[in-house]
VOPAGU-2260 file (C-alpha; in pm, 1 decimal, decimal comma):
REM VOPAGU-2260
SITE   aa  ch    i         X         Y         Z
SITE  UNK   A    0    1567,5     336,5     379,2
SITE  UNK   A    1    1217,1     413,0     438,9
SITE  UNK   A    2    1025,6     144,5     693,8
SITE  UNK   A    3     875,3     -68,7     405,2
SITE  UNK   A    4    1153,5    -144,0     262,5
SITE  UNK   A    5    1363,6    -218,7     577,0
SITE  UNK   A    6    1046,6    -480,9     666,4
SITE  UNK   A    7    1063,8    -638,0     331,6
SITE  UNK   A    8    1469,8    -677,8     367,2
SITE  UNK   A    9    1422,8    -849,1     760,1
SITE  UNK   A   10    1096,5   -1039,9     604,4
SITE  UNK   A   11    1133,4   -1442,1     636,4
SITE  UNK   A   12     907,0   -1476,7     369,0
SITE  UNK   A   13    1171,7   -1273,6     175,0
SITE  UNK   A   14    1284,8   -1564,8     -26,8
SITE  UNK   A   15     997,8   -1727,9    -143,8
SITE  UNK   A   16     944,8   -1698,1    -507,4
SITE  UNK   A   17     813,7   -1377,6    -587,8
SITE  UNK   A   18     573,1   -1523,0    -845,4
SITE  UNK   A   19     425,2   -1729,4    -582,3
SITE  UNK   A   20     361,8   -1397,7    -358,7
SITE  UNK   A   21     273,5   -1198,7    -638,3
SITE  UNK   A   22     -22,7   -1465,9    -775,8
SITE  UNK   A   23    -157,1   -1468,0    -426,0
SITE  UNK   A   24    -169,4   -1099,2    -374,9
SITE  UNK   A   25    -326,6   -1030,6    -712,2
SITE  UNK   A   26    -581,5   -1316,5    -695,4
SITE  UNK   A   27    -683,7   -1231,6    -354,1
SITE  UNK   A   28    -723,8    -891,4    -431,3
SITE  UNK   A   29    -945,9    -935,8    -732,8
SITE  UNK   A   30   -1161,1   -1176,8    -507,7
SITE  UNK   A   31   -1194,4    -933,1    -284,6
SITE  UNK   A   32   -1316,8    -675,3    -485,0
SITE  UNK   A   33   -1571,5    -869,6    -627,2
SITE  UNK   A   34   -1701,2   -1007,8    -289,2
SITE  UNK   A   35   -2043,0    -884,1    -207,6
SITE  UNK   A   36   -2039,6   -1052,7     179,3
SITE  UNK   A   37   -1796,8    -959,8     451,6
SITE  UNK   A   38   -1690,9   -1350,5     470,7
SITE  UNK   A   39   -1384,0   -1338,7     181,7
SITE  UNK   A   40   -1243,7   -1020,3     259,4
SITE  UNK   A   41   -1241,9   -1112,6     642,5
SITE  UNK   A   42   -1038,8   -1424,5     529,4
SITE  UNK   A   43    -855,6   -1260,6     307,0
SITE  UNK   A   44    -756,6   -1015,9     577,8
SITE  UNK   A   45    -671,9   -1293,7     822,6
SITE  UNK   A   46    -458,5   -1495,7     661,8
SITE  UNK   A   47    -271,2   -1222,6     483,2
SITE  UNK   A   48    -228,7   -1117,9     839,2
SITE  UNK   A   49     -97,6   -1406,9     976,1
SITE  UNK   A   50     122,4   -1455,5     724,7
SITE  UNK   A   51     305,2   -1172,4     734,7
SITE  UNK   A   52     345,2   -1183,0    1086,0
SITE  UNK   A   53     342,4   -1483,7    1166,8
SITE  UNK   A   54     542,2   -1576,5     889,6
SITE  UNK   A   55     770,7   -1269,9     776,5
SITE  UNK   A   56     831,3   -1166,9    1106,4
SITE  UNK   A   57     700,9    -844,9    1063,6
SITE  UNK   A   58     659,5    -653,5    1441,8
SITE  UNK   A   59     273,5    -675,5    1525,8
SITE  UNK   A   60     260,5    -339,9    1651,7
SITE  UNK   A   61     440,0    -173,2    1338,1
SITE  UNK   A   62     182,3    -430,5    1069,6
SITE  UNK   A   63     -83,4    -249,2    1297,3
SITE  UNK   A   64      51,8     118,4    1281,0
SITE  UNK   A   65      99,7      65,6     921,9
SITE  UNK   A   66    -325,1     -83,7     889,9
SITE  UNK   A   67    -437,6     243,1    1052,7
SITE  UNK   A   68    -303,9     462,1     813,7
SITE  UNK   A   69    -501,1     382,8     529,2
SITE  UNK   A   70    -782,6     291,7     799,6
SITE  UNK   A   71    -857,8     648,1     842,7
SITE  UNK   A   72    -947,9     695,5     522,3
SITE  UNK   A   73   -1141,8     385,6     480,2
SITE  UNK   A   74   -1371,0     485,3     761,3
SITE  UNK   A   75   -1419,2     867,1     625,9
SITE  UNK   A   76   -1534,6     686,9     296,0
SITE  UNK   A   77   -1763,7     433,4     417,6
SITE  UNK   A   78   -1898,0     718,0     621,0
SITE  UNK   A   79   -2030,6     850,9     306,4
SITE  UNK   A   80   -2222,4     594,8     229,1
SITE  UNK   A   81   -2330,6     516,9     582,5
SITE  UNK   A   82   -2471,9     888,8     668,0
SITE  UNK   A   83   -2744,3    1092,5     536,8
SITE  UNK   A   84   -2877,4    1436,2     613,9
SITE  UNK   A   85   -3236,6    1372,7     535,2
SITE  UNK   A   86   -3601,2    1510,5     652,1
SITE  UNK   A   87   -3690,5    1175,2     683,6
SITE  UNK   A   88   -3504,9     950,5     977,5
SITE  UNK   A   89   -3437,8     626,8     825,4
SITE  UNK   A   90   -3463,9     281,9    1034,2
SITE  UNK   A   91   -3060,1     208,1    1147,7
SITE  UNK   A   92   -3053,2     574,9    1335,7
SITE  UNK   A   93   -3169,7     912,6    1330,7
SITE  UNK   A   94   -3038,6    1174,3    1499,5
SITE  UNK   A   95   -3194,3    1475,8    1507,7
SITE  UNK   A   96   -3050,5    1832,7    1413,2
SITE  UNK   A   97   -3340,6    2129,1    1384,7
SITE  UNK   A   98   -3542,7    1989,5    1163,8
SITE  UNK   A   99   -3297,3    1758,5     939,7
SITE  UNK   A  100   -3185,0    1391,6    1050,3
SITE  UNK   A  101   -2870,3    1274,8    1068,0
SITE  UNK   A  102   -2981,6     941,1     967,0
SITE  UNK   A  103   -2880,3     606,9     772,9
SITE  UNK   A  104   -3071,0     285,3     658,7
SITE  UNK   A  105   -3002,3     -93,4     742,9
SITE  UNK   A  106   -2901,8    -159,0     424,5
SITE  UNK   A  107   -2629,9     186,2     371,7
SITE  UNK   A  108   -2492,3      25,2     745,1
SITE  UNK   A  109   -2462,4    -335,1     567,9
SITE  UNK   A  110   -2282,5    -149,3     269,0
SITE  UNK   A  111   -2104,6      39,1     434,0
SITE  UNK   A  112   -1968,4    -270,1     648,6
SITE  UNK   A  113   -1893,2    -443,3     354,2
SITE  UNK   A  114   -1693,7    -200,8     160,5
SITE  UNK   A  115   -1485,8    -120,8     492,2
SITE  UNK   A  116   -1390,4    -485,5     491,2
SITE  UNK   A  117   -1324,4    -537,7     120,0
SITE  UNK   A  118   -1092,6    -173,7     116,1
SITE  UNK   A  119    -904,2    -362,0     446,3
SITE  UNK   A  120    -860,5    -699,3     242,3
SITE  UNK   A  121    -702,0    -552,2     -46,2
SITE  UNK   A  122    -470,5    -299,5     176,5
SITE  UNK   A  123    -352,7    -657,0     339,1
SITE  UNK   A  124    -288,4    -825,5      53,5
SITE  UNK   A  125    -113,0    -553,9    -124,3
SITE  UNK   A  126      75,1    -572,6     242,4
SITE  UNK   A  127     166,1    -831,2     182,7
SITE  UNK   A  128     346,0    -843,6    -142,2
SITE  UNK   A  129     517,6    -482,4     -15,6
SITE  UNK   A  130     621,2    -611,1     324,6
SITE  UNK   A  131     766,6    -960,8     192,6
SITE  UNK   A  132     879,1    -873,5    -151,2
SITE  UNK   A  133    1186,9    -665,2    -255,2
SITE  UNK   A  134    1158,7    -420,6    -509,8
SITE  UNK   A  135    1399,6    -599,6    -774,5
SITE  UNK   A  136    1148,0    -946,5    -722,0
SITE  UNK   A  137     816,0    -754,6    -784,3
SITE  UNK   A  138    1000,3    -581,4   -1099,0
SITE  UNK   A  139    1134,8    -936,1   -1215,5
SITE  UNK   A  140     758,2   -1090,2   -1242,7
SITE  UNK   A  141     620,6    -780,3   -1387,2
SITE  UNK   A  142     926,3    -862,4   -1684,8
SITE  UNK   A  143     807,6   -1190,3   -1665,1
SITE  UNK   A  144     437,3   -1085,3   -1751,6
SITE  UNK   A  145     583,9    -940,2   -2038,6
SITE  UNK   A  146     535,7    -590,9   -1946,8
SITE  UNK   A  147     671,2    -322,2   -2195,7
SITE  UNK   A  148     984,0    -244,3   -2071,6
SITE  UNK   A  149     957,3     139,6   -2032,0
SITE  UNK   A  150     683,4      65,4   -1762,1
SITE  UNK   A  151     910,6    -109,2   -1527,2
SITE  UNK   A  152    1172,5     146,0   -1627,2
SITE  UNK   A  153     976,9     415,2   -1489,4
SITE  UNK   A  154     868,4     203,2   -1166,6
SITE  UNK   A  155    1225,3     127,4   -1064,5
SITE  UNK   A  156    1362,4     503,9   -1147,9
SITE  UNK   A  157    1027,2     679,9    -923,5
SITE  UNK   A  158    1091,6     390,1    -657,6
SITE  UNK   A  159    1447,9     537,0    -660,0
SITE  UNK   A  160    1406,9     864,7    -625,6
SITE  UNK   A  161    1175,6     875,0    -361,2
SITE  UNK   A  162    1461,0     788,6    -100,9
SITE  UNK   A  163    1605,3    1065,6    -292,1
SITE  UNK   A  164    1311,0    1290,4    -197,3
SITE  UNK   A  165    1284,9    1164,1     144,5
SITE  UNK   A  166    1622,6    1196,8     196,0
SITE  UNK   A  167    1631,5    1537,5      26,9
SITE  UNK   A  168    1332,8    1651,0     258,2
SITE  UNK   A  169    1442,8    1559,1     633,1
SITE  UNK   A  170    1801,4    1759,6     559,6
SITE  UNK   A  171    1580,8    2019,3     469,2
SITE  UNK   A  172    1344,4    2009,0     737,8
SITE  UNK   A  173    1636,2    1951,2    1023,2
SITE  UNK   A  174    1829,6    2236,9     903,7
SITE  UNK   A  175    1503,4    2407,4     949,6
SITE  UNK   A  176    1414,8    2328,6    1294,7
SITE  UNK   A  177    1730,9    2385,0    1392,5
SITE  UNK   A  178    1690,5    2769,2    1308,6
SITE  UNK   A  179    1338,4    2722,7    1495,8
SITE  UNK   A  180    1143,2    2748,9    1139,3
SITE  UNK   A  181     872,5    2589,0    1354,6
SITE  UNK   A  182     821,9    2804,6    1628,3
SITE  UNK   A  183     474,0    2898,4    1532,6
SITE  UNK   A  184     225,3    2855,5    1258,2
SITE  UNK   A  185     304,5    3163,1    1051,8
SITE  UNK   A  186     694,8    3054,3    1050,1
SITE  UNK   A  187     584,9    2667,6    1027,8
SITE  UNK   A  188     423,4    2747,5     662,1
SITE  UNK   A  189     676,3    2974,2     539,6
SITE  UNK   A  190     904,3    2745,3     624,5
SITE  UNK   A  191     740,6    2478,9     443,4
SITE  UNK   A  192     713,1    2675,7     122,8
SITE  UNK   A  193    1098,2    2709,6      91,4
SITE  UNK   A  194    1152,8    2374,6     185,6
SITE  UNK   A  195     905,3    2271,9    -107,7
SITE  UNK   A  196    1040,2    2484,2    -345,9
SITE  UNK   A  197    1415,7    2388,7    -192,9
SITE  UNK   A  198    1348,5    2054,2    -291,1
SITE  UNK   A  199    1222,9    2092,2    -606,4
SITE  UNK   A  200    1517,7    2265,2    -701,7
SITE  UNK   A  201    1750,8    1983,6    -553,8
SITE  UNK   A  202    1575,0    1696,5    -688,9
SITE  UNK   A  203    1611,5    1817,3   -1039,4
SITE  UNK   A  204    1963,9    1867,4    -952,0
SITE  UNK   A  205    1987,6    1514,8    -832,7
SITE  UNK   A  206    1828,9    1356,0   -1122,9
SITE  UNK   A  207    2019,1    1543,8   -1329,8
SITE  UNK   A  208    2328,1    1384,2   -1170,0
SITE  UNK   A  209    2200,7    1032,7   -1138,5
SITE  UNK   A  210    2143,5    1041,4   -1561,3
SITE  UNK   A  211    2483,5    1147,7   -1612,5
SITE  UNK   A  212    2621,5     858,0   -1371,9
SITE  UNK   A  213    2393,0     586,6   -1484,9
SITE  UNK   A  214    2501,5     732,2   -1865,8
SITE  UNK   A  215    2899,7     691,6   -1758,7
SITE  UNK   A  216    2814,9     316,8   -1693,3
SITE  UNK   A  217    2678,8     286,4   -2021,9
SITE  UNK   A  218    2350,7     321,7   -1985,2
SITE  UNK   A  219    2139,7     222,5   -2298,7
SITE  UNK   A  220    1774,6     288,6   -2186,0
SITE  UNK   A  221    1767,1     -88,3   -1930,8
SITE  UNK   A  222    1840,2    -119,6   -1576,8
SITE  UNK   A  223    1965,1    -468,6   -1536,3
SITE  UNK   A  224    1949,6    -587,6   -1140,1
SITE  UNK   A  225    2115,7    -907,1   -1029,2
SITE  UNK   A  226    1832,7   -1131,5    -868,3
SITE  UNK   A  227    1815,9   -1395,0    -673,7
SITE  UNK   A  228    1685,6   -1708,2    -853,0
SITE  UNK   A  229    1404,5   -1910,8    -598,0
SITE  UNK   A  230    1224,8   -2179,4    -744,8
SITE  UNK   A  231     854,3   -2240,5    -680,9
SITE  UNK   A  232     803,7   -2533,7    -467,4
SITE  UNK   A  233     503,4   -2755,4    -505,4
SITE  UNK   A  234     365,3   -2779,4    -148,9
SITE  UNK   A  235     343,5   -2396,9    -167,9
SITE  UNK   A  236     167,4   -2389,9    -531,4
SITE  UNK   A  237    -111,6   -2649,7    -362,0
SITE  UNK   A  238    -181,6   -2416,5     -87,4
SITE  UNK   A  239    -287,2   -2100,9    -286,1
SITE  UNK   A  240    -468,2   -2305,1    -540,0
SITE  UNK   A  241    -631,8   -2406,6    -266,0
SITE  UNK   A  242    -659,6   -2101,3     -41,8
SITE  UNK   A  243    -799,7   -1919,9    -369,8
SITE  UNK   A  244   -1040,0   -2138,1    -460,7
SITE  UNK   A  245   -1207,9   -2135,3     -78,5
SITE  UNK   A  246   -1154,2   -1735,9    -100,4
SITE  UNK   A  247   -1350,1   -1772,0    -473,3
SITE  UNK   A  248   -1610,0   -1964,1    -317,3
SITE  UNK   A  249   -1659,0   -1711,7     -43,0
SITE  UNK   A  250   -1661,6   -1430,8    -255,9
SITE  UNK   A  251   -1924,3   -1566,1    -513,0
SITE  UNK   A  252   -2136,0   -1832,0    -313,0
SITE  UNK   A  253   -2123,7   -1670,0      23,4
């Protein structure tokens, strides 16, 4: 079980109705997309935040490790759009290099701010609904939505077989180190190659086992999953009404 899925099973915000978590992730993520100010995403960010620690339970220290891995990327982006290599030194800095700048404007620094905190507002939210909402919930409002049924289909089969993958891959890569396949560089690539094209091989032997077991239990082209029935409640509908209207305002007004 990979560590997003053991979070979401330990989560004490596992129970709530999944519509409920689902209508606040989506909303919040579509305000903060549209936000042109760093104020919605910011609160976005925070509250998602606390609620899934503070809330769910969820270790502060793994909810951080798990930020700064699409954080990296964030920054290299916004760096884009931050930095220019210009004659010219702009007015935010300028350093120079022969007879270039490396140099960026006020307004690329303000841009680039913003976009860094709108990219880490929608990673919390979707966060959020990954760290606090099973599979089998998120799967059960998509149905809900009236999603064509070959779509969800496909989500729950590639959701499966990644632990199949994963699974597939650190056998691979144990047996490996265990004959020191990663002594050096050279050995450490050729060793990767065969375990690539290992597990290509083994995964379509895998599937090709999981159709014939799921056809043996009469399989007739739906997955049905038992799910746990949670009714919305109220008190929690008033809060993200209310939440996503102050999160609207912010985006639009602010």
């Amino acid at each position: 079980m990979i560590v997003i899925d053991r979070l979401c099973y330990q989560s004490g915000l596992r129970y709530v109705n999944a519509s409920e978590k689902f209508a606040y992730a989506v909303l919040s993520l579509v305000f903060c997309l549209v936000s042109r100010s760093v104020w919605a995403p910011l609160l976005i960010f925070s509250v998602s935040g606390i609620l899934t620690v503070g809330k769910g339970g969820i270790p502060l220290f793994r909810y951080i490790k798990l930020l700064l891995i699409p954080a990296g990327f964030i920054l290299i982006g916004t760096a884009a759009v931050i930095v220019n290599l210009s004659e010219v030194p702009l007015d935010a800095f300028a350093v120079p290099v022969g007879g270039w700048f490396i140099t960026g404007s006020r307004a690329s620094v303000f841009r680039g701010i913003v976009l860094c905190f709108r990219a880490l507002g929608a990673v919390s939210c979707l966060y959020f609904l990954s760290l606090n909402t099973t599979m089998t919930d998120i799967l059960g409002v998509l149905e809900k939505l009236h999603l064509p049924p070959l779509f969800t289909e496909l989500m729950m089969l590639i959701y499966r077989f990644i632990f199949l993958l994963l699974e597939t891959a650190s056998s691979i890569m144990i047996s490996q180190e265990s004959r020191l396949g990663g002594r050096n560089l050279r050995t450490g690539l050729r060793s990767f190659g065969q375990m690539a094209a290992s597990l290509l091989i083994l995964a379509l032997k895998k599937s090709g086992k999981l159709y014939d077991a799921m056809e043996s239990r009469c399989y007739d082209g739906r997955i049905r999953v038992l799910s746990r029935e949670n009714p919305p409640k109220p008190k929690e509908i008033l809060l993200i009404v209310l939440f996503e209207a102050a999160a609207a305002a912010a985006a639009l007004f602010l």
